[in-house]
Structure formats: C-alpha cells, structure tokens
PDB file of N, CA, C and O in Angstrom:
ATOM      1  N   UNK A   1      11.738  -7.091  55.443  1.00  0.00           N
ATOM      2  CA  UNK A   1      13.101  -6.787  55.066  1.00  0.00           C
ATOM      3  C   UNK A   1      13.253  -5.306  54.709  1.00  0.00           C
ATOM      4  O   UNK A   1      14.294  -4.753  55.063  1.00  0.00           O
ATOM      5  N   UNK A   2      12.221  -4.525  53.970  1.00  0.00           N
ATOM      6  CA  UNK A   2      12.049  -3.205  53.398  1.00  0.00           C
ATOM      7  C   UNK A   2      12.267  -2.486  54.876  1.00  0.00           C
ATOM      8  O   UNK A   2      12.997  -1.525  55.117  1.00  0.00           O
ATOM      9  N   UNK A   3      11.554  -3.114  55.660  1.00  0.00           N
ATOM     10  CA  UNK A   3      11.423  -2.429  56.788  1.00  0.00           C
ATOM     11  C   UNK A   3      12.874  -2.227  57.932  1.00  0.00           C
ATOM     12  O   UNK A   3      13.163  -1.227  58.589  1.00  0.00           O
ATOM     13  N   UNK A   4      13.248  -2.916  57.897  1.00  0.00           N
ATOM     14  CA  UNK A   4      14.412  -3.322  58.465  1.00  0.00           C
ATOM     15  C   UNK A   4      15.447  -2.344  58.044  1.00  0.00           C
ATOM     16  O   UNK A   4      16.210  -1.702  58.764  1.00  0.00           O
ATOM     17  N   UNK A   5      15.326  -2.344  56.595  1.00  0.00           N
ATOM     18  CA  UNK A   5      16.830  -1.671  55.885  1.00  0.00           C
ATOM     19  C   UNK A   5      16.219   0.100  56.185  1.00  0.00           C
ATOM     20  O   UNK A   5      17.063   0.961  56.436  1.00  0.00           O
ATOM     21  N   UNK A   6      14.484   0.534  56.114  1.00  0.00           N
ATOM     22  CA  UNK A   6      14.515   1.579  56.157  1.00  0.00           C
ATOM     23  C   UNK A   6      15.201   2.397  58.001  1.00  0.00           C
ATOM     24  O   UNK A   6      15.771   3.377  58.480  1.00  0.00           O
ATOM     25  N   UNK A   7      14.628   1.182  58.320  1.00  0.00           N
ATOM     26  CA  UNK A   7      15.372   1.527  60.160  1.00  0.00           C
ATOM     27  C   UNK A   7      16.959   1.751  60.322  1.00  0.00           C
ATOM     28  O   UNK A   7      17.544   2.504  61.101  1.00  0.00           O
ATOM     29  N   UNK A   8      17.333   1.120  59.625  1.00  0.00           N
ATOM     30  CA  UNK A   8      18.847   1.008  59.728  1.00  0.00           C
ATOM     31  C   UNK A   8      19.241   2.522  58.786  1.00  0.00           C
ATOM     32  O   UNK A   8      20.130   3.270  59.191  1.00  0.00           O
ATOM     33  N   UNK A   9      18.448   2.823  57.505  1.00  0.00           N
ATOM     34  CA  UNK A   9      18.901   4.015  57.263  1.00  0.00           C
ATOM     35  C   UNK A   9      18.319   5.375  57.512  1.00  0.00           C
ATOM     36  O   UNK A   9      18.702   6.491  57.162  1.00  0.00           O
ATOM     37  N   UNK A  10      17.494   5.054  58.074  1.00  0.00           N
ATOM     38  CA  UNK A  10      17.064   6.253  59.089  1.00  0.00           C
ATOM     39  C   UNK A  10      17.372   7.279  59.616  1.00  0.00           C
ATOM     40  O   UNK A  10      16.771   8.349  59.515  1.00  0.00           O
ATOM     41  N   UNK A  11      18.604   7.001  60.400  1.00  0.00           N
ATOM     42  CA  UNK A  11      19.598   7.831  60.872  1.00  0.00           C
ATOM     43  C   UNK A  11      20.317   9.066  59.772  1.00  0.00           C
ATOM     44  O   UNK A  11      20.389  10.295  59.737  1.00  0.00           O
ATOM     45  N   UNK A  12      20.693   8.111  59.088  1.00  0.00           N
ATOM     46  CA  UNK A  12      21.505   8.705  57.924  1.00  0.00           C
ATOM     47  C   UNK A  12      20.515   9.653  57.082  1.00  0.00           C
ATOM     48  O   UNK A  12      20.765  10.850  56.940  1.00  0.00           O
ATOM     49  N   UNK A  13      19.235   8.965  56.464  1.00  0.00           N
ATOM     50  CA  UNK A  13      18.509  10.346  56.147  1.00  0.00           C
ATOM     51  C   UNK A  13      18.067  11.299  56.666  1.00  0.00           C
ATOM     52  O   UNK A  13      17.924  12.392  56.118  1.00  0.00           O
ATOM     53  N   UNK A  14      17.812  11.051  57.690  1.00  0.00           N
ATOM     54  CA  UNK A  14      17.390  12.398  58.728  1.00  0.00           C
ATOM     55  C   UNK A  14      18.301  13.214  58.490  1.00  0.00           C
ATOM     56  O   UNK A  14      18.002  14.332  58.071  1.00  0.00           O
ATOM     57  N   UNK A  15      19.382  12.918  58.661  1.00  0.00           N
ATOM     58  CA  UNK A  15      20.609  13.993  58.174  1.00  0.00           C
ATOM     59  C   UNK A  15      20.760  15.261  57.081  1.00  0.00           C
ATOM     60  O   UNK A  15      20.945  16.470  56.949  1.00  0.00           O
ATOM     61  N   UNK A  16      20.535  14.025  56.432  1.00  0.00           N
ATOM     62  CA  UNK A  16      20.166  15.155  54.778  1.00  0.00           C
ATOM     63  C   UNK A  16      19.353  15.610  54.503  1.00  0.00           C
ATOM     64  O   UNK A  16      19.353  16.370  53.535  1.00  0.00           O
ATOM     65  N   UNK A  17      18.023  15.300  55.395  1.00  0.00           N
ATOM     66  CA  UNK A  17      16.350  16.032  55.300  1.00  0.00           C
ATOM     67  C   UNK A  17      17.017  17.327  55.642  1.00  0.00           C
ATOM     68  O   UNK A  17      17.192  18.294  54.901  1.00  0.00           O
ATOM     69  N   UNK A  18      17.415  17.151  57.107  1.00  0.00           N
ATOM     70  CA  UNK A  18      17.585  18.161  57.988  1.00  0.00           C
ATOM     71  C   UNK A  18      18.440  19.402  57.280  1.00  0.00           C
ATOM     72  O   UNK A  18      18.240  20.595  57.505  1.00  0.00           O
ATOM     73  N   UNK A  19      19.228  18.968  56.564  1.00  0.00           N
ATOM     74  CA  UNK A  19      20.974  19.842  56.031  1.00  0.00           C
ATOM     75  C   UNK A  19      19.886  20.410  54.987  1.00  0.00           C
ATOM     76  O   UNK A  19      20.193  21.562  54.679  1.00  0.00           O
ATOM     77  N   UNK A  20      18.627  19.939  54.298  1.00  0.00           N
ATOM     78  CA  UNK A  20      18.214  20.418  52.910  1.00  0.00           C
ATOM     79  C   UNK A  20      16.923  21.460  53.210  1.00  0.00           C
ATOM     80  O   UNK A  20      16.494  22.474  52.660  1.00  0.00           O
ATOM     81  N   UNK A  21      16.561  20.701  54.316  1.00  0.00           N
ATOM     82  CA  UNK A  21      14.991  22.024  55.032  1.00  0.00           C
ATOM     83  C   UNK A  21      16.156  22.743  55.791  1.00  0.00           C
ATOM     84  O   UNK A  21      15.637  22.916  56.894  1.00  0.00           O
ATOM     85  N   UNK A  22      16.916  23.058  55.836  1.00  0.00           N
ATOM     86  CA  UNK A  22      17.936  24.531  56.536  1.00  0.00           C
ATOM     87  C   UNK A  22      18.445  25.124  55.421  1.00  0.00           C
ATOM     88  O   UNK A  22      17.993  26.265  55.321  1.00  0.00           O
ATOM     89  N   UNK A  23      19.233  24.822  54.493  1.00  0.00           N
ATOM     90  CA  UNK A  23      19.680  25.214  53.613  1.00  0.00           C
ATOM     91  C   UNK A  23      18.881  25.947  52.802  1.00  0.00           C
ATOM     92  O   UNK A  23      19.328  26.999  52.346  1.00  0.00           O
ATOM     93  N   UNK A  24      17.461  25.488  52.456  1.00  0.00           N
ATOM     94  CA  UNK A  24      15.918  26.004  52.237  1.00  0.00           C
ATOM     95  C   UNK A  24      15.782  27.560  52.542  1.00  0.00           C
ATOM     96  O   UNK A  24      15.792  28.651  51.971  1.00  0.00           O
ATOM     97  N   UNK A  25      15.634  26.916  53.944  1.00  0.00           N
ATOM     98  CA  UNK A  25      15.268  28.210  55.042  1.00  0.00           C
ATOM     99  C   UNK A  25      15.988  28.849  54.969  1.00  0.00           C
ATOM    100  O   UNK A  25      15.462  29.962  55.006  1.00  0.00           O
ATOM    101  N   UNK A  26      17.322  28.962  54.845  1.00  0.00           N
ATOM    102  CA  UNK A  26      18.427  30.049  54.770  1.00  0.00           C
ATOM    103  C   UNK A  26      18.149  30.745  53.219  1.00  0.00           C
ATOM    104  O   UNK A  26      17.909  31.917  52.931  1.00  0.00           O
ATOM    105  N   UNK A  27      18.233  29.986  52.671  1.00  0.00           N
ATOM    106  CA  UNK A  27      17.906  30.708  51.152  1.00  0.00           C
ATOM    107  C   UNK A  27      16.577  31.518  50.993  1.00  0.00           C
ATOM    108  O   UNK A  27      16.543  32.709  50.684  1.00  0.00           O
ATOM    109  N   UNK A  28      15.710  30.893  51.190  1.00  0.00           N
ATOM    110  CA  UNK A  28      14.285  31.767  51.440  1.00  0.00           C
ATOM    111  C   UNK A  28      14.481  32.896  52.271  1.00  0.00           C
ATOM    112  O   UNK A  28      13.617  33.766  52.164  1.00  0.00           O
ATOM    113  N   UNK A  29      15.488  33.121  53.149  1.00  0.00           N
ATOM    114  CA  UNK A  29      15.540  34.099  54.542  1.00  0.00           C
ATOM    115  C   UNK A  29      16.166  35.096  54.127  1.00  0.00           C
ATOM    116  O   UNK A  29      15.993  36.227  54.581  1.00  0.00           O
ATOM    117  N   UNK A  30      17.253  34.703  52.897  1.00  0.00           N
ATOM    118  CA  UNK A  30      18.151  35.733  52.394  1.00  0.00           C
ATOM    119  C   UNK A  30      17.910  36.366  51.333  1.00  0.00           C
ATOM    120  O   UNK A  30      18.422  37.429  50.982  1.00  0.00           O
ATOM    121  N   UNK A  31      16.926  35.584  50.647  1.00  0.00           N
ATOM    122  CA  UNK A  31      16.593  36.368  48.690  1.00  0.00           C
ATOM    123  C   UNK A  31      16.280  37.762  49.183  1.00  0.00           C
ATOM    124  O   UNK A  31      16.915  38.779  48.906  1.00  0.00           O
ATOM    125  N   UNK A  32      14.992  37.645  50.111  1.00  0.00           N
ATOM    126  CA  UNK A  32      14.384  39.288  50.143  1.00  0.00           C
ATOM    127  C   UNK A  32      15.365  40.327  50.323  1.00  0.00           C
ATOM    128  O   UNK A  32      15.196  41.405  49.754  1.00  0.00           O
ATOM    129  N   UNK A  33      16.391  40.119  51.067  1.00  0.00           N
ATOM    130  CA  UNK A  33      16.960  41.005  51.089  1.00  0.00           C
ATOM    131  C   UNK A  33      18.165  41.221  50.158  1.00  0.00           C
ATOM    132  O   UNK A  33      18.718  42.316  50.059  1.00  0.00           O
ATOM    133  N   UNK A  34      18.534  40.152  49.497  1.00  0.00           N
ATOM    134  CA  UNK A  34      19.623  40.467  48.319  1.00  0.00           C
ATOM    135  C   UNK A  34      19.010  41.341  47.181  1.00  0.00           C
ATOM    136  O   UNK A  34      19.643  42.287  46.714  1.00  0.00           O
ATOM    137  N   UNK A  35      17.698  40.986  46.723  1.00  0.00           N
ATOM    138  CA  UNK A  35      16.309  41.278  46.225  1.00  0.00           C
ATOM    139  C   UNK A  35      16.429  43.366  46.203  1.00  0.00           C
ATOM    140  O   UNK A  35      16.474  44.223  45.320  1.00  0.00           O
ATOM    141  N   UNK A  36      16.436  43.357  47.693  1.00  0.00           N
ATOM    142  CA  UNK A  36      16.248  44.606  48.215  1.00  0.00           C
ATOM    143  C   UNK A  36      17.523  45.169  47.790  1.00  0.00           C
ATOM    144  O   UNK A  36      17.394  46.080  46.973  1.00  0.00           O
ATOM    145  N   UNK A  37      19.061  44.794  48.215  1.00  0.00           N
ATOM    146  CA  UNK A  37      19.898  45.112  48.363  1.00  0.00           C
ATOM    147  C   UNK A  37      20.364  45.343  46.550  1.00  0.00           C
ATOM    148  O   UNK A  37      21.042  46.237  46.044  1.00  0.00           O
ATOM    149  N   UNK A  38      19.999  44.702  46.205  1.00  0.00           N
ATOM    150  CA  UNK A  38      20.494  44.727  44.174  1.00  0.00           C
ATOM    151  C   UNK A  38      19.240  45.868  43.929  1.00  0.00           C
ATOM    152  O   UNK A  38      19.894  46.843  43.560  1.00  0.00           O
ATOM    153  N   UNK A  39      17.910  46.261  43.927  1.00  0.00           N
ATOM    154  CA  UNK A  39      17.388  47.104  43.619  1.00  0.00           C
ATOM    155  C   UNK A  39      17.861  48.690  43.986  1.00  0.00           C
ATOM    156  O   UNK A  39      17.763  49.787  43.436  1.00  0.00           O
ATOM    157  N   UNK A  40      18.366  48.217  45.099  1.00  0.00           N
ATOM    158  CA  UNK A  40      18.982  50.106  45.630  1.00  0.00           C
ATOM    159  C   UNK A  40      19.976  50.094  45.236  1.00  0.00           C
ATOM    160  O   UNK A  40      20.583  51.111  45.574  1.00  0.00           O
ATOM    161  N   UNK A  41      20.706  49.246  44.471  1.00  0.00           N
ATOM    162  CA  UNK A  41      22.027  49.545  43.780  1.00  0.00           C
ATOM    163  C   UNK A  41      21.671  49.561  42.704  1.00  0.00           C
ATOM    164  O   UNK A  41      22.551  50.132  42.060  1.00  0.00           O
ATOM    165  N   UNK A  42      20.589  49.167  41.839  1.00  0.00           N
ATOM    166  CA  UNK A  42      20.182  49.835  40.620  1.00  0.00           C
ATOM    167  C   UNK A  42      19.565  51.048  40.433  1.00  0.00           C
ATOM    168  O   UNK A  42      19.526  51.592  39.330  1.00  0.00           O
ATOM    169  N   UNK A  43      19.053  51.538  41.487  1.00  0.00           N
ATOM    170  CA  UNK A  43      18.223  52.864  42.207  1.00  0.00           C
ATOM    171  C   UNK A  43      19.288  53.823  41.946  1.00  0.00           C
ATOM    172  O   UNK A  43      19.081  54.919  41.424  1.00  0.00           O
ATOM    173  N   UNK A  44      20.495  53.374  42.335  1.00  0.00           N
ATOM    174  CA  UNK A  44      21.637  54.765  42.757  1.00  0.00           C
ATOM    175  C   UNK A  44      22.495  54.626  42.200  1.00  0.00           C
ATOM    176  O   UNK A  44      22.856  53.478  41.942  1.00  0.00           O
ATOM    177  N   UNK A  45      23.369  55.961  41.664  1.00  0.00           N
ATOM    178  CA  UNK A  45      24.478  55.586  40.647  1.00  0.00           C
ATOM    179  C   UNK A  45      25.318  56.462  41.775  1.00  0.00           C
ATOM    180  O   UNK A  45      25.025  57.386  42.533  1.00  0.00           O
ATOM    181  N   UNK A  46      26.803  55.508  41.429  1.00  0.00           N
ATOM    182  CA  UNK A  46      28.148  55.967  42.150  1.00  0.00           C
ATOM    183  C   UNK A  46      28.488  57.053  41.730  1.00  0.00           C
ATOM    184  O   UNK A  46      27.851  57.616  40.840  1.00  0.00           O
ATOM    185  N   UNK A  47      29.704  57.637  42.360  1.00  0.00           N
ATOM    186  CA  UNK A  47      30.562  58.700  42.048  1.00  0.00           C
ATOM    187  C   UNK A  47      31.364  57.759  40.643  1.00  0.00           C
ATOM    188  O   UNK A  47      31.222  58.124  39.476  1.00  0.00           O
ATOM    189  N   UNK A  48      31.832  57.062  40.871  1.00  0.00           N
ATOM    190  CA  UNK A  48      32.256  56.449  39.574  1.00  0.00           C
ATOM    191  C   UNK A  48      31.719  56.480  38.250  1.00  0.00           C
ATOM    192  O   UNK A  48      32.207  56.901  37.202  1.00  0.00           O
ATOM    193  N   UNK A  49      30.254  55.775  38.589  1.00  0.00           N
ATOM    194  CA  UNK A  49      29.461  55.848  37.347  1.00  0.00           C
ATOM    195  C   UNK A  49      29.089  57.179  36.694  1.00  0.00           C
ATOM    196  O   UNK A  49      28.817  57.324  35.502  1.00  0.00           O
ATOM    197  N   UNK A  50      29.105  57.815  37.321  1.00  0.00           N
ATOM    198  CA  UNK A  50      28.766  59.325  37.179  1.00  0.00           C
ATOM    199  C   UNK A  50      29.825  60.304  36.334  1.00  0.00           C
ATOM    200  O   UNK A  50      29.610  61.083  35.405  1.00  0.00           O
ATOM    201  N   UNK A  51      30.975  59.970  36.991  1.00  0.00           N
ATOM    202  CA  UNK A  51      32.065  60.123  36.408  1.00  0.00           C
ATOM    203  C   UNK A  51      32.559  59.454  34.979  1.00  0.00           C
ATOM    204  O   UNK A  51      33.214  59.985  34.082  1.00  0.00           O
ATOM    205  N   UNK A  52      32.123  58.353  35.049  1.00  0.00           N
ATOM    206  CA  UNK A  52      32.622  57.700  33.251  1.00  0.00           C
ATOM    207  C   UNK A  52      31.365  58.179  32.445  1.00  0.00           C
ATOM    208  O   UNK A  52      31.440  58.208  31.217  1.00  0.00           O
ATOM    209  N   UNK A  53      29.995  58.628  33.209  1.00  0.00           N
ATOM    210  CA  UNK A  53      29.604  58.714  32.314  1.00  0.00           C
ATOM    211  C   UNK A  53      29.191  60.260  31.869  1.00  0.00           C
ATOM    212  O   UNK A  53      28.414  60.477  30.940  1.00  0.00           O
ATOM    213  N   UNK A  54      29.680  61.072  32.486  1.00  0.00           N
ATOM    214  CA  UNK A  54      29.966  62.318  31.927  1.00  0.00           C
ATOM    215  C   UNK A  54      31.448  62.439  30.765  1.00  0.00           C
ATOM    216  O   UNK A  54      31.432  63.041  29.691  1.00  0.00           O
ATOM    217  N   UNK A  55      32.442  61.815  31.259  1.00  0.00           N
ATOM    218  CA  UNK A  55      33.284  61.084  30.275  1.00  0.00           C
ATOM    219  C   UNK A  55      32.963  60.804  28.910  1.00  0.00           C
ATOM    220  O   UNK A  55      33.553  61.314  27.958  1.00  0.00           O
ATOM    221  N   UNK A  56      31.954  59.927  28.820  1.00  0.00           N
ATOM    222  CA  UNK A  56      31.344  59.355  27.783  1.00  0.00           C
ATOM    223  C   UNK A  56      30.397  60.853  26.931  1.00  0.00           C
ATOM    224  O   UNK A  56      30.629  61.278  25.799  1.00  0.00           O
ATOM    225  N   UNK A  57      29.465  61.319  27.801  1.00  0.00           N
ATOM    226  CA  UNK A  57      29.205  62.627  26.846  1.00  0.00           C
ATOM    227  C   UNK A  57      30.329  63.511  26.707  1.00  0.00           C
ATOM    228  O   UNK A  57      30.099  64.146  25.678  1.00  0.00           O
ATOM    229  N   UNK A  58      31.377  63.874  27.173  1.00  0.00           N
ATOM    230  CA  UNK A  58      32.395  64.817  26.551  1.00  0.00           C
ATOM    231  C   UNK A  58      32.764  64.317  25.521  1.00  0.00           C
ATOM    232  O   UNK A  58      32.580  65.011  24.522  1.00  0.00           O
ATOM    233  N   UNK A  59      33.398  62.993  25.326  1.00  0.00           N
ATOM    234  CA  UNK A  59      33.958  62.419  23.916  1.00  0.00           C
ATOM    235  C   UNK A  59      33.001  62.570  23.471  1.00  0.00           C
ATOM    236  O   UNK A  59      32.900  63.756  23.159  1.00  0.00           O
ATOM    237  N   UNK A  60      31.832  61.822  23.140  1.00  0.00           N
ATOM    238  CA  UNK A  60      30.986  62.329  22.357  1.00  0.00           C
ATOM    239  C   UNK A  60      30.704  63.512  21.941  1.00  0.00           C
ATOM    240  O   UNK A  60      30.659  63.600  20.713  1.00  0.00           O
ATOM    241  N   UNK A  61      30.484  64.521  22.559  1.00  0.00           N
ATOM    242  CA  UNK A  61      30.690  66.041  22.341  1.00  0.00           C
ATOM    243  C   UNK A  61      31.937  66.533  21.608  1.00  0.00           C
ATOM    244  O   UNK A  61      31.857  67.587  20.977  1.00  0.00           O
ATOM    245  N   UNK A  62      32.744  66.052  21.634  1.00  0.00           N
ATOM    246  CA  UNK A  62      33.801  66.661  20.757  1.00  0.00           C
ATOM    247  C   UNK A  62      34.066  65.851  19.862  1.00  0.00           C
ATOM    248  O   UNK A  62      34.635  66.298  18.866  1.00  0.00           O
ATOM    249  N   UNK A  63      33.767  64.522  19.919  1.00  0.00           N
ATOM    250  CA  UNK A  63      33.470  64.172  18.309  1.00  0.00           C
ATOM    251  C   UNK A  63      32.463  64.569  17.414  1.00  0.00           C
ATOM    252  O   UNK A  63      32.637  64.476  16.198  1.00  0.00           O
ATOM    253  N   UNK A  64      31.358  65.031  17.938  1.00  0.00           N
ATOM    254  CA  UNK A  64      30.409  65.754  16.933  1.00  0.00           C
ATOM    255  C   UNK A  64      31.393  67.314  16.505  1.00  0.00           C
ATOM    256  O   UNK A  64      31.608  67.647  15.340  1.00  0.00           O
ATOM    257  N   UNK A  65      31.779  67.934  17.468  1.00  0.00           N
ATOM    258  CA  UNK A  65      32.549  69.373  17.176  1.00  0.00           C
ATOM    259  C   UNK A  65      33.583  69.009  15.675  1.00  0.00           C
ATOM    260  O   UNK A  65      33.633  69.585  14.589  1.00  0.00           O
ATOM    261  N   UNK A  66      34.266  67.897  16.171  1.00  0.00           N
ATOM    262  CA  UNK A  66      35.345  67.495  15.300  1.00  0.00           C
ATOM    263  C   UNK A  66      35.040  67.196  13.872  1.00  0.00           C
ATOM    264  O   UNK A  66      35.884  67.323  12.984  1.00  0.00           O
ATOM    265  N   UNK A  67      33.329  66.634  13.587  1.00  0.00           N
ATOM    266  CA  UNK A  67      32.745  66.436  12.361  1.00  0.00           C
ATOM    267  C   UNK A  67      32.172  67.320  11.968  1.00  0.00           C
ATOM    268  O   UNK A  67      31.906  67.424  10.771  1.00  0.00           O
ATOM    269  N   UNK A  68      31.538  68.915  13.580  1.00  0.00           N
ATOM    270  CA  UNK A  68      31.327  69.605  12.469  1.00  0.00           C
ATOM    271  C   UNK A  68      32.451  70.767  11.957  1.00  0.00           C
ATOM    272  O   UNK A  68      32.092  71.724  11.270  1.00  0.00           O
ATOM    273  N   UNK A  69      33.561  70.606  12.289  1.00  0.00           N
ATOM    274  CA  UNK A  69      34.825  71.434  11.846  1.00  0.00           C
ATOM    275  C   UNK A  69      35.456  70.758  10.929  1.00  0.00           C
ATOM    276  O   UNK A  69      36.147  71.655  10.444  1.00  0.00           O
ATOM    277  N   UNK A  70      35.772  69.583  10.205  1.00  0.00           N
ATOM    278  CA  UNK A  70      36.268  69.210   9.133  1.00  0.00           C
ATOM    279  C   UNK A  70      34.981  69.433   8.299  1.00  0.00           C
ATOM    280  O   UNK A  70      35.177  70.062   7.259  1.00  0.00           O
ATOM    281  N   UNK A  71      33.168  68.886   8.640  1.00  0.00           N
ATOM    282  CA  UNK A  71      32.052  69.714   7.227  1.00  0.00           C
ATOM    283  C   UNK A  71      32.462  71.057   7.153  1.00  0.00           C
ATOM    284  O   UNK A  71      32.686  71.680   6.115  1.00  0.00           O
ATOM    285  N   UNK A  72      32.548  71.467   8.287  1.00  0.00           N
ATOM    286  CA  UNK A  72      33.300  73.270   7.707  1.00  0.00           C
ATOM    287  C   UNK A  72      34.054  73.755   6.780  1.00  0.00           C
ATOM    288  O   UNK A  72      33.873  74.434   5.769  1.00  0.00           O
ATOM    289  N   UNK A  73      35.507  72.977   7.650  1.00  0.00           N
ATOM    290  CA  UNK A  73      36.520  72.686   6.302  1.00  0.00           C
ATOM    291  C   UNK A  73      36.280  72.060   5.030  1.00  0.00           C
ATOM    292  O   UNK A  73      37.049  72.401   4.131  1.00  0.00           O
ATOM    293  N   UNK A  74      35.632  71.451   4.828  1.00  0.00           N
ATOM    294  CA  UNK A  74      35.702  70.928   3.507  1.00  0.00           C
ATOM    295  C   UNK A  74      34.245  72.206   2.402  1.00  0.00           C
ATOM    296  O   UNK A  74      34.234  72.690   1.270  1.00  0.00           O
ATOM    297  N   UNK A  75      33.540  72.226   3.283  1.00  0.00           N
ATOM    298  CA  UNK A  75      32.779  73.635   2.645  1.00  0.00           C
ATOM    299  C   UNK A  75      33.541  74.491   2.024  1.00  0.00           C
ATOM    300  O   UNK A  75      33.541  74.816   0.836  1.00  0.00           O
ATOM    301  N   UNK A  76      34.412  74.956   3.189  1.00  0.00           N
ATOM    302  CA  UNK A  76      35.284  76.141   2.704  1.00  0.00           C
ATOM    303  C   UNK A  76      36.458  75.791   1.596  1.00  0.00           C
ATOM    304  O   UNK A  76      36.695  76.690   0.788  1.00  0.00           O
ATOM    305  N   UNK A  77      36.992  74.928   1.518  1.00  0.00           N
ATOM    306  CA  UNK A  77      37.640  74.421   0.775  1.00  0.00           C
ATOM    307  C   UNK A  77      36.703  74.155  -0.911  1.00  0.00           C
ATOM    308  O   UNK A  77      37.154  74.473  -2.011  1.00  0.00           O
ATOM    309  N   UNK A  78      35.766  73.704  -0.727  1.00  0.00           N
ATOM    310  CA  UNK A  78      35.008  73.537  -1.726  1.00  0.00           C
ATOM    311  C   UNK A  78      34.647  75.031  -2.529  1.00  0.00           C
ATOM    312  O   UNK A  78      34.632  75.180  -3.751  1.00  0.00           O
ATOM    313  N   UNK A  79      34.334  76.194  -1.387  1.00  0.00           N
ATOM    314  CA  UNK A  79      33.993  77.304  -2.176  1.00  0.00           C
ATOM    315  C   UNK A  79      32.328  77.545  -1.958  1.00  0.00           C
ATOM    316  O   UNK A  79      31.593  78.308  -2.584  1.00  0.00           O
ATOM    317  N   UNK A  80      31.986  76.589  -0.809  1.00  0.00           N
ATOM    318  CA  UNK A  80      30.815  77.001  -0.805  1.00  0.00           C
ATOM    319  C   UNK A  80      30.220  77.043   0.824  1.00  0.00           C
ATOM    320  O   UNK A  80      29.491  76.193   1.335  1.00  0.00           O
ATOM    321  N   UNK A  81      30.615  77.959   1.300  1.00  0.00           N
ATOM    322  CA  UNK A  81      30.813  77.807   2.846  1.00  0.00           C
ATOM    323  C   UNK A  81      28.888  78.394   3.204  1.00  0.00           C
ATOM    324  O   UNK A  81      28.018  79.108   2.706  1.00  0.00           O
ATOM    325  N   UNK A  82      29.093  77.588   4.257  1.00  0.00           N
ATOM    326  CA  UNK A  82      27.640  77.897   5.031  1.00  0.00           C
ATOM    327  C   UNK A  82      27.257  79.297   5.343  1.00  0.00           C
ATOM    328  O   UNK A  82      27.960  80.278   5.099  1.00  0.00           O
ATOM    329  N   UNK A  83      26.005  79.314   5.940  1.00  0.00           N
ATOM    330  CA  UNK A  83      25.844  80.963   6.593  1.00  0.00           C
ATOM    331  C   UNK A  83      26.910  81.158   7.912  1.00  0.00           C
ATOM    332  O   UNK A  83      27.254  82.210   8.450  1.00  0.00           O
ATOM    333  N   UNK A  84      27.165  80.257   8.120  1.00  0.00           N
ATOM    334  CA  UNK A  84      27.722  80.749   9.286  1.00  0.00           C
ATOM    335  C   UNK A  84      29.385  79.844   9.694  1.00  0.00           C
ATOM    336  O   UNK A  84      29.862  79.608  10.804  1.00  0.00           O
ATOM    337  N   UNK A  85      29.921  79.516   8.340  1.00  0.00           N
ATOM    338  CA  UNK A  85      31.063  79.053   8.641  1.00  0.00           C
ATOM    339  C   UNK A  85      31.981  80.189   8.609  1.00  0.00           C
ATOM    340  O   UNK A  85      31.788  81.134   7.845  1.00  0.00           O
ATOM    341  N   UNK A  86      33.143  80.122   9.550  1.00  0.00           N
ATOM    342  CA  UNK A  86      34.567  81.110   9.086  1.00  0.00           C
ATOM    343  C   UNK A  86      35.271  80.607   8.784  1.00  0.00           C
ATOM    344  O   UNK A  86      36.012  79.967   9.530  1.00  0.00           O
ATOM    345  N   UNK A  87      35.407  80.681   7.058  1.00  0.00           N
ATOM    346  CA  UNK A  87      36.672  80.298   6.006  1.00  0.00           C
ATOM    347  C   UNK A  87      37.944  80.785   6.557  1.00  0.00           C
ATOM    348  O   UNK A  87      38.876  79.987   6.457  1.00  0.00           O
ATOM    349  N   UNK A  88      38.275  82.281   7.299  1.00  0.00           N
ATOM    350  CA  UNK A  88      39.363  82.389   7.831  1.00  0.00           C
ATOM    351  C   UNK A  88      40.055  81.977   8.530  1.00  0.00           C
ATOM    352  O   UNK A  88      41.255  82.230   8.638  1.00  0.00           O
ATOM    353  N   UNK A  89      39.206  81.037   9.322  1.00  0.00           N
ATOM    354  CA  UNK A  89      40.026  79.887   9.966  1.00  0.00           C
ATOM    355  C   UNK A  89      41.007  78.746   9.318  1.00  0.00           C
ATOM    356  O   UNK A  89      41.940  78.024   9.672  1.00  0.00           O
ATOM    357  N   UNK A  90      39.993  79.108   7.806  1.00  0.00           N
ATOM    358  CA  UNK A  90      40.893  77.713   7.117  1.00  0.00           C
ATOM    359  C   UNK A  90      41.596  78.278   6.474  1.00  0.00           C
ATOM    360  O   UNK A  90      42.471  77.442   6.252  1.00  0.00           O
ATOM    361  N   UNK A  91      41.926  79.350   5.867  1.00  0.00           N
ATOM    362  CA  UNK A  91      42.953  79.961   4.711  1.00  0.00           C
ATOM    363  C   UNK A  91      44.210  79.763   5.116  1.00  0.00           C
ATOM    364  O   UNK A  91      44.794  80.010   6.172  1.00  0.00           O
ATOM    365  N   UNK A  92      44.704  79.016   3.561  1.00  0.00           N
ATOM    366  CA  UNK A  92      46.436  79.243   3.645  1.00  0.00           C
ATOM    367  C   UNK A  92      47.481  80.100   3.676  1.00  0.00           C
ATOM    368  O   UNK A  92      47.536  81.202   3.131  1.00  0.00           O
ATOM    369  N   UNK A  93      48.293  79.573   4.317  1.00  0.00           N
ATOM    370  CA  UNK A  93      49.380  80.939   4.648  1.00  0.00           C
ATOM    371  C   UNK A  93      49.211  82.153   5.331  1.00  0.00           C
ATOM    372  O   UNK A  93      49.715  83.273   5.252  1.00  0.00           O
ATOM    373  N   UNK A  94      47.885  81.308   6.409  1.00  0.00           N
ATOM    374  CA  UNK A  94      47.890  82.358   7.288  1.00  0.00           C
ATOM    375  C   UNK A  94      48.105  82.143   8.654  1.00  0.00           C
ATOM    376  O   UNK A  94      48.108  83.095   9.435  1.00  0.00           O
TER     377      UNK A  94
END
C-alpha cells in the first residue's frame, strides 16, 4: 500500500525536488557575486558620500570656532584674556 501511494505521488514530488535543487543552484550561482558586488561598494565612496561628509567636518569645524570665540568672549569679559585673545573684538560701543 506504502508503495502504491509513493507511485502515485511521485510525480508531484519530483516537482518540488526539482523547483528546490534549482532554486539552490541559482542562489549558490549568485552569492559570489553579490559578495563581490557589496565589497566594491564598500571599497568606494560616492560623490555623494564625499560630499556629506566633508559637510559633516565643516559643521564640525565651525562649531569648535564658535566655542572657541564665545571661551574668548567670556575671558575677555571676565578680565582675564589669553595670550592671544583680541578683547577688541569684544569691547562695547565700538
């Protein structure tokens, strides 16, 4: 009887062997090169990336400028300015 029912579904699994050893093979056929293809895009940076990230050091760069021109200001304001701050920048009424 085992035998019987495996004959009769026979047909039908062959099917899905077949659809699952291709599907296999296609996947195995394609990693290497997605593999390849994602490493040289981690290898190389865009005009884009390049661009935000010079972006990113300018703000940064002028937020350090910006902290060190208010420590300036507040030196000078305090009365005790650095070697190399110019209080005349900060004086009132001028």
């Amino acid at each position: 009887m085992r035998w019987l029912a495996l004959i009769l579904l026979a047909p039908w699994l062959g099917g899905c062997v077949a659809r699952t050893v291709m599907e296999t093979a296609a996947t195995a056929v394609t990693l290497p090169v997605k593999a390849a293809s994602r490493a040289v895009d981690l290898a190389t940076t865009s005009q884009s990336e390049a661009d935000e990230k010079r972006g990113r050091e300018l703000r940064a760069e002028d937020e350090r400028r910006g902290r060190e021109d208010r420590l300036e200001a507040e030196r000078c304001r305090k009365g005790k300015p650095g070697p190399t701050d110019d209080c005349s920048r900060f004086a009132r009424g001028r």
